[in-house]
Phi, psi and omega in degrees: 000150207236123157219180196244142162332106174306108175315302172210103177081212158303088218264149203301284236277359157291310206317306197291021190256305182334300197322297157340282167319308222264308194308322192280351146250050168262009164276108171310333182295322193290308194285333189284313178295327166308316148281357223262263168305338163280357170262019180239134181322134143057208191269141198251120166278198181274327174309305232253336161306319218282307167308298191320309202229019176074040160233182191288208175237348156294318164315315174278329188298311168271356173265357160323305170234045141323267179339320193277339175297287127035275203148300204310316198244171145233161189245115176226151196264117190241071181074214194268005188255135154294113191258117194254099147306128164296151179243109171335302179315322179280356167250044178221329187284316184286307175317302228259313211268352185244336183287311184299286161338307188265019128105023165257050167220094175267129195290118163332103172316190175185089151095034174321136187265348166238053174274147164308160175256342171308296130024047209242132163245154164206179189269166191294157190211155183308315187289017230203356173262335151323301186281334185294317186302312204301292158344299185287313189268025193264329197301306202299330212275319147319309190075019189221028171243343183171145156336314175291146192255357198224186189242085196312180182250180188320289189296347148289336174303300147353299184303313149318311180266163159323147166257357177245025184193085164210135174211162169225163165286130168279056192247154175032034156094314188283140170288108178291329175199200180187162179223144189214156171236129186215127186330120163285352188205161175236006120358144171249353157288359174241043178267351165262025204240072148255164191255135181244158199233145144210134193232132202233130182289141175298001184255041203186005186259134195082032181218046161083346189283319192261355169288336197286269185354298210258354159273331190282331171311308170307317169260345138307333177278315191298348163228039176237007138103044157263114173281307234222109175235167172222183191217155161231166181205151165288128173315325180271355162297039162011279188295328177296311173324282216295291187340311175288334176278330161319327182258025169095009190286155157231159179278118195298293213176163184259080174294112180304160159011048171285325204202151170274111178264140160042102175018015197243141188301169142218117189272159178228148209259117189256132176225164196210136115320092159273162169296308177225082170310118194228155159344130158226157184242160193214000000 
């Protein structure tokens, strides 16, 4: 089964590929053998489903091959026994297709018509690190922008970010926020891969500066060859939340009790952006 990114809201023929799918489990004998096989080491016989999960073997033959119609599984023949597989694809493929339907895949923007006109971004400069700090630690004072508890300094900063994806905000001649990117691997297959910061000065906050800052980001990375940017955020930034998902982020996931703040555990919301989202088969 073949489906596509959704472009704008749903596209007819995803729903209806969705459909397709969401319909061929709603039978429980289908979902238990499906799971019955994608949690099994390799290849499954028919036989040995057939045990797994209490039904006969004509019974398991047909909802196989439902499942194979589909998609979900394959089917391969070894002398007289069938050997039943999960298709690897789908198991990304399904996920992505419940994510879509409930709207937490959001279509990449393109040119938003409601950036401040008040705003300016540019890239970051050597005189621009007194106010980048200044900044930072207006963030940490929250207690709900990062982990750190203290204002790191220019030269560990420095050390870390990208030098061609920094930028700071402009209002009224001051510096209002910044945004920054730093490499997740020195691998060179995650050399398109980084994690990103923004951060907007209290005094400059609820007027658009961080809507600005994560758009020249975002689109500096889709043509500064960043396939990939992620983010982790506090569940309770919200407004961080929402901000990203406007920009094209979708929510990865919830990491429970990753790191200790001011003694206390805190999980955080990993969301992530690709650049250019394509065709996949499932």
């Amino acid at each position: 089964m073949t489906r596509t990114q959704p472009q704008v809201g749903l596209a007819p023929d995803d729903a209806a590929a969705y459909a397709g799918w969401f319909a061929c489990l709603a039978d429980p004998t289908r979902v238990r053998l499906l799971h019955t096989v994608a949690t099994h080491q390799g290849e499954i016989t028919v036989g040995a489903l057939t045990e797994a999960v209490g039904i006969s073997q004509s019974t398991c033959s047909h909802h196989l091959r439902k499942l194979a119609d589909v998609g979900f599984v394959r089917l391969r023949k070894e002398g007289t026994a069938t050997l039943v597989s999960v298709n690897p694809t789908c198991c990304t493929g399904l996920p992505h297709a419940a994510d879509a339907v409930m709207g937490t895949i959001v279509t990449r923007p393109c040119c938003p018509t409601d950036l401040p006109d008040d705003v300016t971004v540019r890239a970051m400069t050597d005189r621009d690190w007194v106010d980048v700090r200044r900044v930072y630690g207006e963030g940490i004072a929250t207690r709900n922008a990062t982990f750190e508890t203290e204002t790191p300094s220019r030269r560990t900063l420095d050390a870390k970010w990208l030098p061609e994806h920094r930028w700071v905000a402009v209002v009224d001649s001051r510096v209002a926020g910044w945004a920054a990117a730093t490499p997740v691997s020195a691998r060179e297959c995650y050399s398109g891969v980084a994690e990103t910061s923004v951060y907007v000065g209290e005094g400059f906050r609820g007027r658009g500066v961080g809507k600005v800052l994560l758009h020249k980001q975002v689109t500096a990375a889709d043509t500064g060859g960043l396939w990939t940017l992620q983010t982790a955020i506090f569940p309770e930034n919200r407004a961080s939340i929402a901000l990203h998902h406007a920009a094209g982020f979708r929510t990865v996931g919830v990491r429970e009790r990753i790191a200790r703040h001011h003694g206390t555990w805190r999980d955080t919301v990993l969301l992530e952006r690709r650049a250019a989202p394509g065709p996949t088969t499932c």
